[in-house]
DRENPA-3360 file (N, C-alpha, C; in nm, 2 decimals, always signed):
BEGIN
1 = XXXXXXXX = +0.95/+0.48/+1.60/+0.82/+0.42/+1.55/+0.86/+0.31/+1.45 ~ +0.78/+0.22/+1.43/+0.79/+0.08/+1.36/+0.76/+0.18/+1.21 ~ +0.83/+0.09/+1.13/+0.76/+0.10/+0.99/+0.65/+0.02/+0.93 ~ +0.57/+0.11/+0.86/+0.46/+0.02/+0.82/+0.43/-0.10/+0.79 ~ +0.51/-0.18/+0.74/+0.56/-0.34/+0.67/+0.55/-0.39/+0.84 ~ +0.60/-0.37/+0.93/+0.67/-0.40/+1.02/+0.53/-0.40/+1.11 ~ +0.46/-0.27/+1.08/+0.32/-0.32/+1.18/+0.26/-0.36/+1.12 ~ +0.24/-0.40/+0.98/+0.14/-0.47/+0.93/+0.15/-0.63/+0.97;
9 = XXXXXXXX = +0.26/-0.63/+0.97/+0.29/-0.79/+1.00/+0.27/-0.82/+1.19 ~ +0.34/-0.71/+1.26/+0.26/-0.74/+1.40/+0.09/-0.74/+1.40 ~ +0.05/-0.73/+1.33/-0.09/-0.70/+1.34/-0.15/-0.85/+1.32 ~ -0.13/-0.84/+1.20/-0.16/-1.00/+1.16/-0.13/-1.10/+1.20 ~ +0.01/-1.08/+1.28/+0.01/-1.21/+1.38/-0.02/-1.20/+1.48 ~ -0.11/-1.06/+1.53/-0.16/-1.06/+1.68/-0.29/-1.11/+1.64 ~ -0.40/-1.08/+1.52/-0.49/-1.13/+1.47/-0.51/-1.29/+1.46 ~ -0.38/-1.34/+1.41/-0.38/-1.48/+1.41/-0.38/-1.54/+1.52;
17 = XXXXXXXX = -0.29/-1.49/+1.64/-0.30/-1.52/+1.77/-0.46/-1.54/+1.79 ~ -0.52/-1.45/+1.77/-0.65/-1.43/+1.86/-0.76/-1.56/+1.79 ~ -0.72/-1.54/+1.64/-0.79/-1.69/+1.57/-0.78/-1.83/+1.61 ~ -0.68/-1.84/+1.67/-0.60/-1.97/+1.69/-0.68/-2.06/+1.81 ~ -0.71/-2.15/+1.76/-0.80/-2.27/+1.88/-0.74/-2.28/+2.00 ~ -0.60/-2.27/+2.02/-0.51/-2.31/+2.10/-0.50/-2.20/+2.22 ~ -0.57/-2.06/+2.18/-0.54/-1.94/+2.25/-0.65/-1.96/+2.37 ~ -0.60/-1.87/+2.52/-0.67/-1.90/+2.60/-0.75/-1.74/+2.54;
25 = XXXXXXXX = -0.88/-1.74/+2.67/-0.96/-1.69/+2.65/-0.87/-1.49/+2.65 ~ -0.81/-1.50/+2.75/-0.73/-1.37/+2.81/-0.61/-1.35/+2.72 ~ -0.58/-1.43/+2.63/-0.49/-1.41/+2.53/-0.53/-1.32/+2.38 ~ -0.67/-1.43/+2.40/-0.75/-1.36/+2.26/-0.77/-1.20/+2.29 ~ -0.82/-1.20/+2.43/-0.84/-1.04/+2.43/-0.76/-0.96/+2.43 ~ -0.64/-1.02/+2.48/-0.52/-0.90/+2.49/-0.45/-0.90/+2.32 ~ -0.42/-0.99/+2.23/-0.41/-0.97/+2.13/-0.48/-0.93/+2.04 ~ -0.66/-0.91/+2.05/-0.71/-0.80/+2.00/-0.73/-0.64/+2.04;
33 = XXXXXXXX = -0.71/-0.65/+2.15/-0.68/-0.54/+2.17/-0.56/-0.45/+2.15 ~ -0.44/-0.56/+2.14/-0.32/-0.44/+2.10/-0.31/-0.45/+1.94 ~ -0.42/-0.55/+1.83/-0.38/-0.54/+1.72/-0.49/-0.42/+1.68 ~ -0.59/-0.40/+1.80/-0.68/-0.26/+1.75/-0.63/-0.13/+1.75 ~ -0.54/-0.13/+1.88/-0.45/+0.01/+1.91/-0.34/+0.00/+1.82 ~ -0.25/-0.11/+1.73/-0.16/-0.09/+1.68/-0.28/+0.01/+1.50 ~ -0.38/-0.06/+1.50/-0.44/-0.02/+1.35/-0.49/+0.13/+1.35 ~ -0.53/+0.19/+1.50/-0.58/+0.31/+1.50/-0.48/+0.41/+1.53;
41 = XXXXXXXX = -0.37/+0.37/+1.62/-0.20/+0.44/+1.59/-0.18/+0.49/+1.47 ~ -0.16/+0.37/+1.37/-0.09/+0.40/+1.26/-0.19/+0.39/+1.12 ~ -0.33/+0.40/+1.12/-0.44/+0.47/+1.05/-0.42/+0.35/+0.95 ~ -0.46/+0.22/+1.04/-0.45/+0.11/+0.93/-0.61/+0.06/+0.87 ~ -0.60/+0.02/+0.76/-0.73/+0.01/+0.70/-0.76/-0.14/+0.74 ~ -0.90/-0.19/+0.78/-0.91/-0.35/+0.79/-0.88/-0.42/+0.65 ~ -0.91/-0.35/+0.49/-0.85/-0.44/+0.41/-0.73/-0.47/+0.39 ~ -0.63/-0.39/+0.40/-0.51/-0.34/+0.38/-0.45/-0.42/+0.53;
49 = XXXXXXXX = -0.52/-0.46/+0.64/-0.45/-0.60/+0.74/-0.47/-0.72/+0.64 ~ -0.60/-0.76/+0.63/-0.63/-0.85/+0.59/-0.55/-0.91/+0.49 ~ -0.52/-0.81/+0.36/-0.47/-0.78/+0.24/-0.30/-0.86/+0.27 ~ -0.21/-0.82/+0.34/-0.10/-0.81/+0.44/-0.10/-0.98/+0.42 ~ -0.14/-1.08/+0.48/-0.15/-1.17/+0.56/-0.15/-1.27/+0.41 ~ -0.12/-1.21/+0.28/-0.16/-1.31/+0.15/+0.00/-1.30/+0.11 ~ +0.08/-1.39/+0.06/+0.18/-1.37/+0.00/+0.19/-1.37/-0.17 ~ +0.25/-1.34/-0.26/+0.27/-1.35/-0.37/+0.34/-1.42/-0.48;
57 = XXXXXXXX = +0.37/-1.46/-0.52/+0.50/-1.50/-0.66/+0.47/-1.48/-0.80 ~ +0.50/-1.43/-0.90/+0.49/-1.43/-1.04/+0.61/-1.48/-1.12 ~ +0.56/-1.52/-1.18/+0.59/-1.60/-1.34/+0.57/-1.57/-1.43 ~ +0.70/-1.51/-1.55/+0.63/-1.44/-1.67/+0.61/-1.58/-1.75 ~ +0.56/-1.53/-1.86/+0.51/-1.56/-1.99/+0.61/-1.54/-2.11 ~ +0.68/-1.42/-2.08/+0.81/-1.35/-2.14/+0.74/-1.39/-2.32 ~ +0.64/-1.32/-2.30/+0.55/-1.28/-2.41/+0.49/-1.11/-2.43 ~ +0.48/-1.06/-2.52/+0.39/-0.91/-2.51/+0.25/-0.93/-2.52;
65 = XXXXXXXX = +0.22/-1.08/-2.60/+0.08/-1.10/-2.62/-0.02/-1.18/-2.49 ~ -0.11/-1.13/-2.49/-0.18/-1.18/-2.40/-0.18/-1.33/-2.38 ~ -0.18/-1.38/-2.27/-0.21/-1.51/-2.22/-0.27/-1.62/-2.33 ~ -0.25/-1.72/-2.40/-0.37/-1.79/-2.45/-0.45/-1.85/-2.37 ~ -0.57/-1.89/-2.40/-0.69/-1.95/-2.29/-0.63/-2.08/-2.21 ~ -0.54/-2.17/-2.27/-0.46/-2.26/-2.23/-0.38/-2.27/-2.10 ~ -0.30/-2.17/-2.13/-0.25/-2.08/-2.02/-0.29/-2.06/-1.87 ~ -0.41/-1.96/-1.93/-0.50/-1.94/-1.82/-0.56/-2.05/-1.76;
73 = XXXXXXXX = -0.60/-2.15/-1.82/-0.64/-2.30/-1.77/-0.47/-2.37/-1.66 ~ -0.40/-2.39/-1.68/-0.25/-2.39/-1.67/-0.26/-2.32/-1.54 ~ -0.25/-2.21/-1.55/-0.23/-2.11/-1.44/-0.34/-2.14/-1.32 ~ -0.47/-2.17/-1.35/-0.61/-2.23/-1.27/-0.57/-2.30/-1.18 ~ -0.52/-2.44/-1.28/-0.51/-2.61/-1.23/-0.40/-2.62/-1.14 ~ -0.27/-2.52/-1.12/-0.17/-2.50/-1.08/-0.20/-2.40/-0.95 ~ -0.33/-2.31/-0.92/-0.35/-2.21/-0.81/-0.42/-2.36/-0.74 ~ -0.51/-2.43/-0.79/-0.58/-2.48/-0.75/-0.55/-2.58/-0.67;
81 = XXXXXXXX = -0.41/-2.65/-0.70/-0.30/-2.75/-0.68/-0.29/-2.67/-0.54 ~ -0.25/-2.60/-0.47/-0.21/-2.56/-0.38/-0.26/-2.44/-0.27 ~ -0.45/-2.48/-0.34/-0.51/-2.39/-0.20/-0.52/-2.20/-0.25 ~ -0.48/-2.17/-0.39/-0.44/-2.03/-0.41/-0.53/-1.98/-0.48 ~ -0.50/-1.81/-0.52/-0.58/-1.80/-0.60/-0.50/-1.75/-0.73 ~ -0.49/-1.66/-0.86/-0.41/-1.62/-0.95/-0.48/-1.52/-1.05 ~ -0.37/-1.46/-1.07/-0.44/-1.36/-1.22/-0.32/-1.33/-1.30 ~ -0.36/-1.31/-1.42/-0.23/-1.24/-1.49/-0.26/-1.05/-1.54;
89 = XXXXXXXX = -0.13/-1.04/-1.54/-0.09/-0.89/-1.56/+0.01/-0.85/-1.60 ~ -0.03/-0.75/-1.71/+0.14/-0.71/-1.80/+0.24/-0.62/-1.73 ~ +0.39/-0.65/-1.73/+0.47/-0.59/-1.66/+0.55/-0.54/-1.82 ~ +0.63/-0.42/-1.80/+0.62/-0.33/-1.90/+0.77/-0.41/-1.93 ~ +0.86/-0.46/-1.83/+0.99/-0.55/-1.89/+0.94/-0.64/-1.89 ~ +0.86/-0.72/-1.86/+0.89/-0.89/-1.83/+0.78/-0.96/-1.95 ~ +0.68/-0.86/-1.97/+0.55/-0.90/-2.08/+0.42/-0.96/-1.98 ~ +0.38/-1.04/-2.02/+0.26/-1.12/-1.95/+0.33/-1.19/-1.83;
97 = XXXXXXXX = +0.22/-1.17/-1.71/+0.31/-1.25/-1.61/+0.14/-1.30/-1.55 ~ +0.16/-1.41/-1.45/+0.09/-1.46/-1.38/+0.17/-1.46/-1.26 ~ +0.02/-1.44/-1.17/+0.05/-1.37/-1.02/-0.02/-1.49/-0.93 ~ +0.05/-1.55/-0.87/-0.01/-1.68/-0.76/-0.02/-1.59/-0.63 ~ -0.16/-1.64/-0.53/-0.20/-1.55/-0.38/-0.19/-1.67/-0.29 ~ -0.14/-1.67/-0.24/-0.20/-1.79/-0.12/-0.10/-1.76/+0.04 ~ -0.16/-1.82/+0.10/-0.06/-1.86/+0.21/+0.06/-1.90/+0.27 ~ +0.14/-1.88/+0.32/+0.27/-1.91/+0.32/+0.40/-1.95/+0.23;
105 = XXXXXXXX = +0.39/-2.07/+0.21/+0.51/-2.08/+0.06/+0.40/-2.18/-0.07 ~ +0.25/-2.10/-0.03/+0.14/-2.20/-0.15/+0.19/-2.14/-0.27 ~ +0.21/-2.00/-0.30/+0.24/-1.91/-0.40/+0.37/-1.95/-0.46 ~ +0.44/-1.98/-0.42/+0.58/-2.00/-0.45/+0.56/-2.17/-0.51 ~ +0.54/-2.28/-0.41/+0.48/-2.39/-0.48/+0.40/-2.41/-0.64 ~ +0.30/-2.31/-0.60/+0.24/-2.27/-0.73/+0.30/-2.24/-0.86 ~ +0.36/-2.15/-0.82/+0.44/-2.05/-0.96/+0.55/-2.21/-0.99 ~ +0.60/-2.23/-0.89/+0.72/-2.36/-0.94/+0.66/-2.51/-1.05;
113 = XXXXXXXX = +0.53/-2.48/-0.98/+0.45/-2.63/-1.06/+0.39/-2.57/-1.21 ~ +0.35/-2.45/-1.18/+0.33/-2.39/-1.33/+0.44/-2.43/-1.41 ~ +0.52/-2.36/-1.39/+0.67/-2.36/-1.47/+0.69/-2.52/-1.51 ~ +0.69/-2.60/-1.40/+0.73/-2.77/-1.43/+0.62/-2.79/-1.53 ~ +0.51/-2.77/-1.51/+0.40/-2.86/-1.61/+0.39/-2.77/-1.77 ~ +0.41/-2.62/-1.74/+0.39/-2.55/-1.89/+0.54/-2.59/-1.98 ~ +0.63/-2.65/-1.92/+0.78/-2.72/-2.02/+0.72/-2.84/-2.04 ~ +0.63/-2.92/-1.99/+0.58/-3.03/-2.02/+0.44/-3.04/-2.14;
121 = XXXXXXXX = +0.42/-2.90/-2.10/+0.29/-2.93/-2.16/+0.32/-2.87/-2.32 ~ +0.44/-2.81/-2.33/+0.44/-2.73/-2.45/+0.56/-2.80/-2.52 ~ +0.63/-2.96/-2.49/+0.69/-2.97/-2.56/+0.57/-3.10/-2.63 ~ +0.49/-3.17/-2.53/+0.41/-3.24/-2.57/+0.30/-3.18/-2.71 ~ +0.27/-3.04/-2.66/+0.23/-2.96/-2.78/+0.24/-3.00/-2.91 ~ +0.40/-2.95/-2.90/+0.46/-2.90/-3.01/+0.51/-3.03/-3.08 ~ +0.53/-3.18/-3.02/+0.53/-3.28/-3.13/+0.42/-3.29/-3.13 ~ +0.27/-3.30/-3.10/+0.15/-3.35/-3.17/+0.17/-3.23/-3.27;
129 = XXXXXXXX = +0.13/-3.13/-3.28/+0.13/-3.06/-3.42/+0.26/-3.09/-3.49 ~ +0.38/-3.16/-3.50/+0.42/-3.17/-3.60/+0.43/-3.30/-3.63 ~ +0.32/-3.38/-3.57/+0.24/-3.45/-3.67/+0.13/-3.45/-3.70 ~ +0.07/-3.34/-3.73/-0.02/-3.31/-3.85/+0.02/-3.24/-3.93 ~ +0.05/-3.30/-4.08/+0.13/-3.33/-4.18/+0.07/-3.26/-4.27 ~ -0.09/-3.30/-4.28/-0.16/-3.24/-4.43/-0.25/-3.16/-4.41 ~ -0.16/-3.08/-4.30/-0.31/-2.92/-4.23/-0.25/-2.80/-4.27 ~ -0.29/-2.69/-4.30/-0.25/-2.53/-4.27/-0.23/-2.53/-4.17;
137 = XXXXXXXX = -0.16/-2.42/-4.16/-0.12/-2.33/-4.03/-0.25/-2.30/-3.97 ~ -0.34/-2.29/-3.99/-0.47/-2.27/-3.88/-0.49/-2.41/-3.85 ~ -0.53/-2.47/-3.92/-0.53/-2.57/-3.84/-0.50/-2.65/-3.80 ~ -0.34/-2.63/-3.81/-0.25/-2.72/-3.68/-0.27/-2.62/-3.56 ~ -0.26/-2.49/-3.56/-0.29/-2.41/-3.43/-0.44/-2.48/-3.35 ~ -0.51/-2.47/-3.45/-0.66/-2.54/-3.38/-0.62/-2.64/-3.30 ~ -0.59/-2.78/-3.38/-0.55/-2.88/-3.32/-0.45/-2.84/-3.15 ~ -0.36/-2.79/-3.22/-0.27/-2.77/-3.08/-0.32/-2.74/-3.00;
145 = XXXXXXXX = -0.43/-2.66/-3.02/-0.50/-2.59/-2.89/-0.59/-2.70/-2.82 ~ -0.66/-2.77/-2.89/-0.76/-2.91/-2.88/-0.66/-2.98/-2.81 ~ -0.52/-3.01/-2.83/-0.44/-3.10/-2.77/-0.42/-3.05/-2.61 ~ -0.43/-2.90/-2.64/-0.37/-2.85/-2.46/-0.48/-2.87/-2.40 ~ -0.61/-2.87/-2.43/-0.69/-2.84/-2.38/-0.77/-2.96/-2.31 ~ -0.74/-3.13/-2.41/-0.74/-3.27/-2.35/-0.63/-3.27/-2.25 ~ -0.50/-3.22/-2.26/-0.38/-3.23/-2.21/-0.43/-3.19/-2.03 ~ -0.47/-3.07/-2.01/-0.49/-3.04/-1.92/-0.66/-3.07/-1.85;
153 = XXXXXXXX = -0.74/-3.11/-1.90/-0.86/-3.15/-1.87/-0.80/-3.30/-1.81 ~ -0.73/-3.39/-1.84/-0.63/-3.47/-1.77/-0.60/-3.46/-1.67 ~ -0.48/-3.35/-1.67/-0.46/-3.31/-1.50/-0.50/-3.24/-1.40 ~ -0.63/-3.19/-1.46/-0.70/-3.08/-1.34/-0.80/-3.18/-1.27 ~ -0.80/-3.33/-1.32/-0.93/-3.51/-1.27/-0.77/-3.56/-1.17 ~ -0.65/-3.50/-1.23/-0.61/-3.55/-1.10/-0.59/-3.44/-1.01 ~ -0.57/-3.34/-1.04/-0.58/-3.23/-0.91/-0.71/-3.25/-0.82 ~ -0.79/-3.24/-0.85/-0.92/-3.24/-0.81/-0.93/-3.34/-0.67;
161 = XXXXXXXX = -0.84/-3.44/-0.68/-0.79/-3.57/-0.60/-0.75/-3.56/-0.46 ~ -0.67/-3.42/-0.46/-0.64/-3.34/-0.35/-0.64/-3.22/-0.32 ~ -0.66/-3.17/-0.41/-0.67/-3.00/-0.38/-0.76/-2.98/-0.29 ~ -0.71/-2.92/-0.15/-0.80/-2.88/-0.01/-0.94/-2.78/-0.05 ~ -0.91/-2.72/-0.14/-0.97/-2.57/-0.13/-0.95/-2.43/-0.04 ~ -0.97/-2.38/-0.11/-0.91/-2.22/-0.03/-1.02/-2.20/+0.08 ~ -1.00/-2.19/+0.19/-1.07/-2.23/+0.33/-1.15/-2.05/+0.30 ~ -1.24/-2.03/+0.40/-1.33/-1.91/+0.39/-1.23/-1.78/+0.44;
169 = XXXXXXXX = -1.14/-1.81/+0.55/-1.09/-1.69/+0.63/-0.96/-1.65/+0.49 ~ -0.92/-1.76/+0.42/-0.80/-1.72/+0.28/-0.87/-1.64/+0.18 ~ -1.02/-1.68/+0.17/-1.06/-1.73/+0.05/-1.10/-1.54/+0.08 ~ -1.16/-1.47/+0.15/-1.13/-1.35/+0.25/-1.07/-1.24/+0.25 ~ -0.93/-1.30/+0.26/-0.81/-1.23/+0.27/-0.75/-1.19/+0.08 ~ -0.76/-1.30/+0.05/-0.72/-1.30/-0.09/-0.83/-1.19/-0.17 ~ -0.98/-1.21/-0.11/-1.04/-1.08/-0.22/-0.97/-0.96/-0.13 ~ -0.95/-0.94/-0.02/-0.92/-0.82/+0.01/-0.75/-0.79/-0.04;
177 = XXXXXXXX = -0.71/-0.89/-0.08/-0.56/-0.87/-0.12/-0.60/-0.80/-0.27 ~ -0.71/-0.81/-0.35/-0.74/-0.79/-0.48/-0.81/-0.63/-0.49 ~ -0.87/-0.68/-0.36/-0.88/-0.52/-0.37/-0.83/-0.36/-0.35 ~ -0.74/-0.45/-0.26/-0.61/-0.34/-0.20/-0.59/-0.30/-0.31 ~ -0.52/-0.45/-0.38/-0.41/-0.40/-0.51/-0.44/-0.40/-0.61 ~ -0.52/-0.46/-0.66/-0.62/-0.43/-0.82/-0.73/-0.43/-0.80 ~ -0.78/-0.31/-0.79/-0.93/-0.31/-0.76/-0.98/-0.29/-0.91 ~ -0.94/-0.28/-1.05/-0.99/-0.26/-1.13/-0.98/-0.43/-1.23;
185 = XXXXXXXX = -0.94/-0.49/-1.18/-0.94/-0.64/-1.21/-1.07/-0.68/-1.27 ~ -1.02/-0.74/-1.39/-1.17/-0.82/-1.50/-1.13/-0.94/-1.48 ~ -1.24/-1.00/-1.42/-1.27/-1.15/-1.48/-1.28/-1.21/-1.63 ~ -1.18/-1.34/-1.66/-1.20/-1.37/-1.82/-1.23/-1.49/-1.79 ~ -1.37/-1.48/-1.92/-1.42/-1.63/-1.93/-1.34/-1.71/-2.03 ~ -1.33/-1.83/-1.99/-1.26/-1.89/-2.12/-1.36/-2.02/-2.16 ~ -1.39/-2.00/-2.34/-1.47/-2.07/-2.38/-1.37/-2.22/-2.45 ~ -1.39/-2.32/-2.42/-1.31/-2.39/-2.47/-1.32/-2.42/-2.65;
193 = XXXXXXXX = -1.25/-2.43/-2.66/-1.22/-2.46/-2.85/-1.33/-2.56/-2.91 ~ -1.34/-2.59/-3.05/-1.47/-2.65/-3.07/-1.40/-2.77/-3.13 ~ -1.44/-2.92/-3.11/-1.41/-2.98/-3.16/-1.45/-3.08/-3.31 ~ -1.43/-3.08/-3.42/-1.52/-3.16/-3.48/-1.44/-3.24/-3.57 ~ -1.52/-3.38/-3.62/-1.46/-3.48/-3.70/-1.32/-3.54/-3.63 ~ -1.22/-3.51/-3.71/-1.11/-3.57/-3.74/-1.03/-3.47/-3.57 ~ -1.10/-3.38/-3.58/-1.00/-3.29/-3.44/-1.00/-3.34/-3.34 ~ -1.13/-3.39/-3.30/-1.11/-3.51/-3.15/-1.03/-3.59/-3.16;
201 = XXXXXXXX = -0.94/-3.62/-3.28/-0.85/-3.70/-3.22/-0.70/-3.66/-3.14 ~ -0.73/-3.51/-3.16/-0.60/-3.39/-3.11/-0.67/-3.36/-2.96 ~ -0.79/-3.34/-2.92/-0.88/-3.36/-2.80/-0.78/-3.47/-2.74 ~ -0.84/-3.58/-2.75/-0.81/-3.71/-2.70/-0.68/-3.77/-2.66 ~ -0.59/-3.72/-2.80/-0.43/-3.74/-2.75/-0.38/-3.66/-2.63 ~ -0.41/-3.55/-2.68/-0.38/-3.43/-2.54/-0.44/-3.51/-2.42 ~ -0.57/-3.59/-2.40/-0.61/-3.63/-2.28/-0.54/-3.75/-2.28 ~ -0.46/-3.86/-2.35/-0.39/-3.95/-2.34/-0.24/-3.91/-2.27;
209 = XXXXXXXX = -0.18/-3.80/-2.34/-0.10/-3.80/-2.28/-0.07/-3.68/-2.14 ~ -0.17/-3.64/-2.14/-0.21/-3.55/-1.96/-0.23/-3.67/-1.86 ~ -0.25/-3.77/-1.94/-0.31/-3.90/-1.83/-0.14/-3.91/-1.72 ~ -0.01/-3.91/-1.81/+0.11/-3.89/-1.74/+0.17/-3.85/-1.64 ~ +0.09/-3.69/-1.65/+0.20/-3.62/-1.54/+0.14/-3.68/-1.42 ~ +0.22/-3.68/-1.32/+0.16/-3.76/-1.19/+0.21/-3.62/-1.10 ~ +0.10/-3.63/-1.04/+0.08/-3.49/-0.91/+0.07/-3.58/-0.75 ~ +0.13/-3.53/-0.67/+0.10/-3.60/-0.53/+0.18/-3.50/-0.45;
217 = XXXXXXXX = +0.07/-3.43/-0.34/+0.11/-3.38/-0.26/+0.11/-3.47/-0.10 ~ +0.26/-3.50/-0.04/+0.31/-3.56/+0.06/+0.25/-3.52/+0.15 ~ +0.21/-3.62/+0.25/+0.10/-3.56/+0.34/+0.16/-3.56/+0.52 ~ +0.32/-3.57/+0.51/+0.35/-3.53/+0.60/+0.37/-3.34/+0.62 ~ +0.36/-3.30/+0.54/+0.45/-3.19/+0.53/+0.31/-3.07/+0.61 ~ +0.20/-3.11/+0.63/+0.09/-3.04/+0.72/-0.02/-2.96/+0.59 ~ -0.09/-2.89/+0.59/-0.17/-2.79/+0.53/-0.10/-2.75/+0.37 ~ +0.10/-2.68/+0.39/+0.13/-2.69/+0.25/+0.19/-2.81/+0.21;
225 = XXXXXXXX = +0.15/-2.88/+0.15/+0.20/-3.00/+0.11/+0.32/-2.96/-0.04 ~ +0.39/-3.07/-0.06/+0.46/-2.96/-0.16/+0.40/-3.13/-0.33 ~ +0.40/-3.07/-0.39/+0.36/-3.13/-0.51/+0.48/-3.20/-0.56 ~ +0.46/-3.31/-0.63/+0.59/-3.37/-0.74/+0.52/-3.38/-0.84 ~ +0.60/-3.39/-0.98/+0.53/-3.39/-1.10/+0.64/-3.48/-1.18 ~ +0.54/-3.57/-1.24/+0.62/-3.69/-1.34/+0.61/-3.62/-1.43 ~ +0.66/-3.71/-1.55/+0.71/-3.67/-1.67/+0.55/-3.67/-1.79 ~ +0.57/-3.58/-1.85/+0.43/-3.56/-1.96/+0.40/-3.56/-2.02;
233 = X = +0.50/-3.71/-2.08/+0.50/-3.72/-2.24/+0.48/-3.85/-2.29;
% end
């Protein structure tokens, strides 16, 4: 007998078979039919196919503290980049990690573009607050945050440029991937930072220099396109 992994995956590509425009009429039937007998053989659940058919990648934070709102923004504009979806979750070695869902090598794309833009976005950070010279420590944190948050309100006008969107049959698959495996999953809202007086000018620089990173996904490469990213400073 096959191992479970093993028919989960025949399953979903006898399913995909049967989806496929290309399939004749006598194909579709015969590949729903043996992916029905392979699910009632081996006491398979329809979310738990569905679930199957999503791939993964994570990225820690290699933090104990929760994500900041930035982050989570970060983590968004980067699922979004490549058709996905994402959440984060604490791993008891690694600390905070974010978890990219998508389709074939979208996840892996994803998690890679995270990584490129969060070293861009946090050294750009870290010289705007050390020039602000005549603030507290709160309020260079404020500022920094106002900077990430122009920073990346920047590059999510150019994502927006091409991001396909997560089609209905992913978009599908991915809640049933969520529910397989975290069914106790909270939604977080994130309210953006307040800006006033003299702070929009930490707003604004952050969106001067987000204006940088340059995103372009090559449009030979079919459905996953793969992203490049300029420099962000």
């Amino acid at each position: 007998m096959m191992d479970k992994e093993k028919v989960l995956s025949k399953v979903t590509k006898l399913l995909a078979l049967a989806r496929s425009q290309g399939a004749a009429p006598n194909e579709v039937e015969t590949a729903l039919r043996q992916a029905r007998h392979l699910m009632k053989q081996y006491n398979l659940d329809h979310i738990e196919v569905a679930a199957h058919s999503i791939q993964e990648t994570s990225i820690a934070t290699k933090t104990r503290r929760a994500p900041q709102d930035w982050l989570h923004s970060l983590a968004w504009i980067c699922a979004e980049a490549f058709d996905c979806s994402h959440l984060a979750y604490f791993n008891p070695l690694l600390g905070w990690s974010f978890k990219f869902l998508g389709k074939g090598i979208a996840s892996e794309l994803a998690a890679h573009t995270y990584s490129t833009l969060h070293h861009q976005l946090v050294a750009a950070r870290r010289a705007h607050v050390a020039q602000q010279k005549r603030c507290l420590p709160k309020m260079k944190r404020h500022r920094g945050k106002l900077f990430a948050e122009g920073w990346l309100s920047a590059v999510t006008s150019k994502v927006t440029q091409f991001a396909g969107g997560v089609d209905k049959t992913t978009e599908l698959e991915i809640q049933a991937y969520l529910d397989w495996h975290h069914p106790a999953m909270k939604l977080v809202t994130i309210k953006p930072a307040e800006a006033k007086g003299h702070d929009t000018r930490s707003l604004h620089a952050g969106w001067e220099q987000g204006q940088h990173a340059k995103l372009h996904r090559g449009v030979a490469q079919g459905p996953q396109r793969a992203l490049g990213i300029g420099g962000g400073k």
